[in-house]
C-alpha positions as CSV (number, residue, x, y, z in Angstrom):
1,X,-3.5,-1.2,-25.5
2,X,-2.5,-0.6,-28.9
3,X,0.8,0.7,-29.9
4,X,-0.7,4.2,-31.3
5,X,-2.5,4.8,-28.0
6,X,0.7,3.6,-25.7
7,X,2.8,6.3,-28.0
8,X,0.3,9.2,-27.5
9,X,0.0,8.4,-23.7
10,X,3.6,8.6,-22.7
11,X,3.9,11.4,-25.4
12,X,1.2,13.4,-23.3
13,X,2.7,12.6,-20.1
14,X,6.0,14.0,-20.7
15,X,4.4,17.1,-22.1
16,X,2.1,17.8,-18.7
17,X,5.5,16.9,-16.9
18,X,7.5,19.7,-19.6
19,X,4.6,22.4,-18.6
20,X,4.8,22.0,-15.3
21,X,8.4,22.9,-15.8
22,X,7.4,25.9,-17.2
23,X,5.0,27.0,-14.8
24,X,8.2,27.2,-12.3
25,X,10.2,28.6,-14.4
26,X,7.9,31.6,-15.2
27,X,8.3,32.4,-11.0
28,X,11.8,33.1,-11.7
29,X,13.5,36.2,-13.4
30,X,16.2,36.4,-15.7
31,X,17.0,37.0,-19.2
32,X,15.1,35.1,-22.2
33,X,12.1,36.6,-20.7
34,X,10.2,37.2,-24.3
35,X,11.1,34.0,-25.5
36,X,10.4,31.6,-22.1
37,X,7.7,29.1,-22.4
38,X,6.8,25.9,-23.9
39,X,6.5,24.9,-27.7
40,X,4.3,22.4,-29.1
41,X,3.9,20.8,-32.0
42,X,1.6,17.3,-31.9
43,X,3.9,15.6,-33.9
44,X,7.3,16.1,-32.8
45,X,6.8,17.2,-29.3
46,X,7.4,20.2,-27.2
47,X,10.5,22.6,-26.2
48,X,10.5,24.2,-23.3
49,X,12.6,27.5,-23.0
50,X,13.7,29.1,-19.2
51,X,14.5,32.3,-18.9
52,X,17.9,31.4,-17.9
53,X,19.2,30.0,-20.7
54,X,17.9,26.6,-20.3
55,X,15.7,24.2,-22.2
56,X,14.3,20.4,-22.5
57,X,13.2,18.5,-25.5
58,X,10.8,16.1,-24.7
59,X,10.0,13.9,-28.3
60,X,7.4,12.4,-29.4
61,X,8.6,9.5,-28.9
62,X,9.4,10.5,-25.4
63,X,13.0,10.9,-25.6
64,X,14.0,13.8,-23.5
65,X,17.2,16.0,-23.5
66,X,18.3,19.1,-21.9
67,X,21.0,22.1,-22.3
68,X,21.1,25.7,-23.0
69,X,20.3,28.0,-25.8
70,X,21.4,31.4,-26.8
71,X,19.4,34.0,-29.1
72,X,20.8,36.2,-32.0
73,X,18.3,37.9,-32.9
74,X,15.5,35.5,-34.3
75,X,18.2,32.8,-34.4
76,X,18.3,30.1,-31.5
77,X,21.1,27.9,-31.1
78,X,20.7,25.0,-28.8
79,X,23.9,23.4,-26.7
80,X,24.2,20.9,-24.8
81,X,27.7,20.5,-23.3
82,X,29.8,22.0,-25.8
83,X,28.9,20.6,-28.8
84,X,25.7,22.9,-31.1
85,X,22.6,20.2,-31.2
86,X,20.5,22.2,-33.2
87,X,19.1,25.6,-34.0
88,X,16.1,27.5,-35.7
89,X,14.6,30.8,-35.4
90,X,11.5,32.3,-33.4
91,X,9.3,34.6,-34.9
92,X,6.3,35.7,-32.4
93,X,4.9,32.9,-30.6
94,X,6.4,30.2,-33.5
95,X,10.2,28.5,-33.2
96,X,10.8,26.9,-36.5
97,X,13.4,24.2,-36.8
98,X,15.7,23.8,-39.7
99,X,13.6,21.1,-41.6
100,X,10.6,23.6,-41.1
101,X,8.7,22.3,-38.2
102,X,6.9,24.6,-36.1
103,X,6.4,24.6,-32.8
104,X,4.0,26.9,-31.7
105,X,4.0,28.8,-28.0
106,X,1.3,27.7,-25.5
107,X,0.4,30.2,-23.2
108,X,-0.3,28.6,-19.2
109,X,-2.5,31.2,-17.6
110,X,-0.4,32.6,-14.7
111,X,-1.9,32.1,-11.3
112,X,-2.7,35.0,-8.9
């Protein structure tokens, strides 16, 4: 199997494990509400944002990291421990990154 394949495989496997995180998370309530779900973007990868406070990273080149965020309006700030990893703002269903990436909101079809 060729490198490019081997990349795109784990990169998809970590992303069906990061929506199946978000499918729990939408069964709980808490703040965040308008902002939970996951964020892709086929390059970089996907963040996933719980509705209390927490999210996961997981890169396209399957690196994966976790903390919390908090939300000033359209700004996000992400945390993990005490130190600031990153931020970026939200705008609808888009979180932009500070290098202008955008990771658009995917929408999992709640089950009844």
């Amino acid at each position: 199997m060729n490198d490019s394949i081997r990349r795109r495989t784990s990169a998809a496997g970590a992303l069906v494990l990061l929506l199946a995180v978000v499918v729990l998370a939408a069964c709980s309530s808490n703040g965040n509400a308008s902002v939970a779900g996951a964020y892709l973007n086929p390059k970089k990868g996907a963040i996933v944002l719980s509705e209390d406070g927490r999210f996961s990273v997981a890169q396209a080149d399957n690196t994966v990291v976790s903390g919390t965020y908090t939300l000033d309006g359209s700004k996000i700030t992400f945390t993990i421990g005490e130190r600031t990893a990153g931020s970026g703002t939200i705008e609808g269903d888009k979180l932009t990154d500070p290098d202008g990436n955008v990771f658009v909101k995917t929408h999992v079809p709640q089950s009844t």
